[in-house]
N, C-alpha and C positions, 0 to 999 in steps of 0.2 A: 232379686239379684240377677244383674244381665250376666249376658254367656261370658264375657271376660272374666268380672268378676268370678262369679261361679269357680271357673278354673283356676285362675290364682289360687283361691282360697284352698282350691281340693290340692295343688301345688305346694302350698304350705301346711296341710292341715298335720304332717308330723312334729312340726316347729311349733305349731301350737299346742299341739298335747304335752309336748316337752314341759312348756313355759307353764301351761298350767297345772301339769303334774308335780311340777317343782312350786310352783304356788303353794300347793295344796301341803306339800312336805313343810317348808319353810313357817307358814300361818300356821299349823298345826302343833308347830313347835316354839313361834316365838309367841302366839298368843295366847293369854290367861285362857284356861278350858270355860266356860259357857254353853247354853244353849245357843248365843247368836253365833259364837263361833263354829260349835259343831253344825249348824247350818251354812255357813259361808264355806266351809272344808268341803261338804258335802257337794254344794252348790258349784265349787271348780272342781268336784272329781265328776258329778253331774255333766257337765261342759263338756268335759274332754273327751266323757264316753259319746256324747252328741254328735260333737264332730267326729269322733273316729266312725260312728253308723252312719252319719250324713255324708262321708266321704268314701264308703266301703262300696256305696250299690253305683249301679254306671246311669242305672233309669232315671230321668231329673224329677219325674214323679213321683218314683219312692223314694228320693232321697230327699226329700221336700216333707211326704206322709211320715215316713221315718222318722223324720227328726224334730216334727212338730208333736208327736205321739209320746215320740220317748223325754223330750222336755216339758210335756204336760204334767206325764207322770212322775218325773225326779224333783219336779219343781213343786207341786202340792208335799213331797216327802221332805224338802227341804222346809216347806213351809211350817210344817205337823213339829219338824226339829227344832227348828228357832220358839215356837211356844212352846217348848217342853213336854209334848203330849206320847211322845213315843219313847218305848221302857228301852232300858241301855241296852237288853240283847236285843232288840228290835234293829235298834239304831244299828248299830255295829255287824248284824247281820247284813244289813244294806249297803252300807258301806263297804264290805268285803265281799259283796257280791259287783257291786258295780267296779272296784277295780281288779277283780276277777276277769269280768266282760270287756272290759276297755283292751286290754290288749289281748283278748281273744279276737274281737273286732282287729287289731289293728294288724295282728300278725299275717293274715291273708293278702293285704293292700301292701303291706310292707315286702312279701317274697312275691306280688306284682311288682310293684316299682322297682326292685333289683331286676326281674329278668325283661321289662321295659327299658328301662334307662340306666343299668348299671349301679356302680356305688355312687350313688352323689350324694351334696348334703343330706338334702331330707331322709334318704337311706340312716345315715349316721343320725339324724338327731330322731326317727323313728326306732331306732335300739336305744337311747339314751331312755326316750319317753320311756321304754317298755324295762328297763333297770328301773326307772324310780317308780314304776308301777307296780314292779314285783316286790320291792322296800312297804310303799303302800298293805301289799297283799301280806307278808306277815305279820307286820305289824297292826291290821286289824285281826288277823289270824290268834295272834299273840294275848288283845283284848279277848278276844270271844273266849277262847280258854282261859281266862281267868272269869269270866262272866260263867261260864257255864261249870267250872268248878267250883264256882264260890266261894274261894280261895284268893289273896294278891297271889299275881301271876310273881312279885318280883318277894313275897314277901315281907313282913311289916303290919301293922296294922289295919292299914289301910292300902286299896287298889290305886294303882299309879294314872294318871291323868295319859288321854288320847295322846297327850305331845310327850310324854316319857314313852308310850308303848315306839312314837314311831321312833325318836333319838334313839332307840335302842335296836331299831331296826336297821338304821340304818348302819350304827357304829357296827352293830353285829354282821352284815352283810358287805361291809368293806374290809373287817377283819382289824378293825383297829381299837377294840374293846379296851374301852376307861375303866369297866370293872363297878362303874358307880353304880351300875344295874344290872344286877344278876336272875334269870331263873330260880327261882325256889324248887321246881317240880322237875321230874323225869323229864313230861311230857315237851316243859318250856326248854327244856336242855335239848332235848332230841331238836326241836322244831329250830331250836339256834344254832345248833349243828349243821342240819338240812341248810338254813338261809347262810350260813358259811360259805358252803358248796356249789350253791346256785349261785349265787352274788358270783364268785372267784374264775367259776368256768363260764358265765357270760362273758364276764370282763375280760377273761385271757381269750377267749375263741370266738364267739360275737363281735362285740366290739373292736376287740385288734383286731380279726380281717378284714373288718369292714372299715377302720382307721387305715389299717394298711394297705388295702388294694381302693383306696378313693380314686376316684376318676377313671376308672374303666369303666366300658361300656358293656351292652346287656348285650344278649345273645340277637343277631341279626334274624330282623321277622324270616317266615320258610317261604 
C-alpha cells in the first residue's frame, strides 16, 4: 500500500466500519441462520475491528503487525465457524467480545479526529458506526444470556435464531417495539431497558451535536 493510498484509506476508515457494521446488521437479519452465515457475520465484524486497529496506531509498522496478527487470528475463528466446530457459547462469546473491542478501538481515533479536523463527515459516520456497534453488542449480549441460562431468552420452546436476537435489538434500541419479541426473564427486561437508554441518549447527545455543529473546525494546533 503506497503512502497515498495508505492515508486515504486511514481518511476513510470510519465510513467503512459504518458500511460494514451495517453489513453485518442487515446479513444477520435478512439471512437464513447457518454455519456459513454465522461465519460471513463474523467475518465483517472481523473487518471492521481490523480496520479500526489498523487505523488507531500512527507507526506504519505496527499498523501493518497489527493488522496481519489480528486477521490471522479472526480469520482461522471464522473459519472453525463456517465447519461448525465451535459450541454456541463459544461462538457468541467472540462475537461479543469483538464488537465490544471495535469501538473501544475506534473511540480514541474518533475524539482525535474531532480535536484534529473538527466535525466532519467521517466524524459523523464514526458515531453512526459506533450506534450500530453498540445494537451489535446487545444483541450478542442478549444471545449469551439465553445461552448461559438455558432458557429462550424470548421464551417458547425454542431459542430465537442470531438474526431475531439482533431485530430485536435494534427495534429495542430505537424505541419502536413491534412487541413480536419480548424478554421472558428479569434479567432480558432489565438489559432492554438499559439498550433503551443508551440507544435514546447517543442519538439525542452524540449524534445531534455532532449532526449539528458539522463543519466546524478543531481546536487550532498551540
Amino acid at each position: 500500500m503506497t503512502d497515498s493510498s495508505e492515508a486515504g484509506f486511514r481518511r476513510q476508515r470510519f465510513a467503512l466500519v459504518m458500511v460494514l457494521s451495517l453489513g453485518t446488521v442487515l446479513l444477520t437479519i435478512a439471512v437464513p441462520q447457518s454455519d456459513l452465515m454465522r461465519a460471513a457475520v463474523l467475518f465483517l465484524q472481523s473487518l471492521a475491528l481490523v480496520i479500526a486497529l489498523v487505523a488507531a496506531h500512527d507507526h506504519a509498522a505496527l499498523r501493518r503487525t497489527t493488522g496481519i496478527l489480528a486477521l490471522i487470528g479472526l480469520a482461522a475463528l471464522c473459519l472453525l465457524t463456517a465447519l461448525g466446530t465451535l459450541a454456541d457459547d463459544v461462538r457468541v462469546t467472540v462475537s461479543l467480545l469483538v464488537a465490544i473491542a471495535t469501538p473501544a478501538v475506534m473511540i480514541r481515533g474518533l475524539i482525535r479526529l474531532l480535536r484534529e479536523r473538527g466535525v466532519v463527515a467521517q466524524a459523523v459516520f464514526g458515531a453512526l458506526a459506533l450506534y450500530l456497534q453498540f445494537g451489535l453488542i446487545f444483541a450478542f449480549a442478549a444471545a449469551g444470556i439465553g445461552t448461559a441460562q438455558g432458557t429462550p431468552f424470548f421464551g417458547g420452546p425454542e431459542e430465537a435464531t442470531l438474526g431475531e436476537f439482533v431485530y430485536f435489538s435494534f427495534t429495542t434500541m430505537s424505541t419502536t417495539g413491534y412487541g413480536d419479541l419480548t424478554p421472558a426473564t428479569s434479567l432480558g427486561r432489565s438489559l432492554a431497558v438499559l439498550e433503551m437508554l443508551v440507544g435514546q441518549i447517543y442519538l439525542v447527545t452524540v449524534v445531534g451535536l455532532l449532526v449539528g455543529n458539522i463543519g466546524r473546525s478543531g481546536k487550532p494546533a498551540a
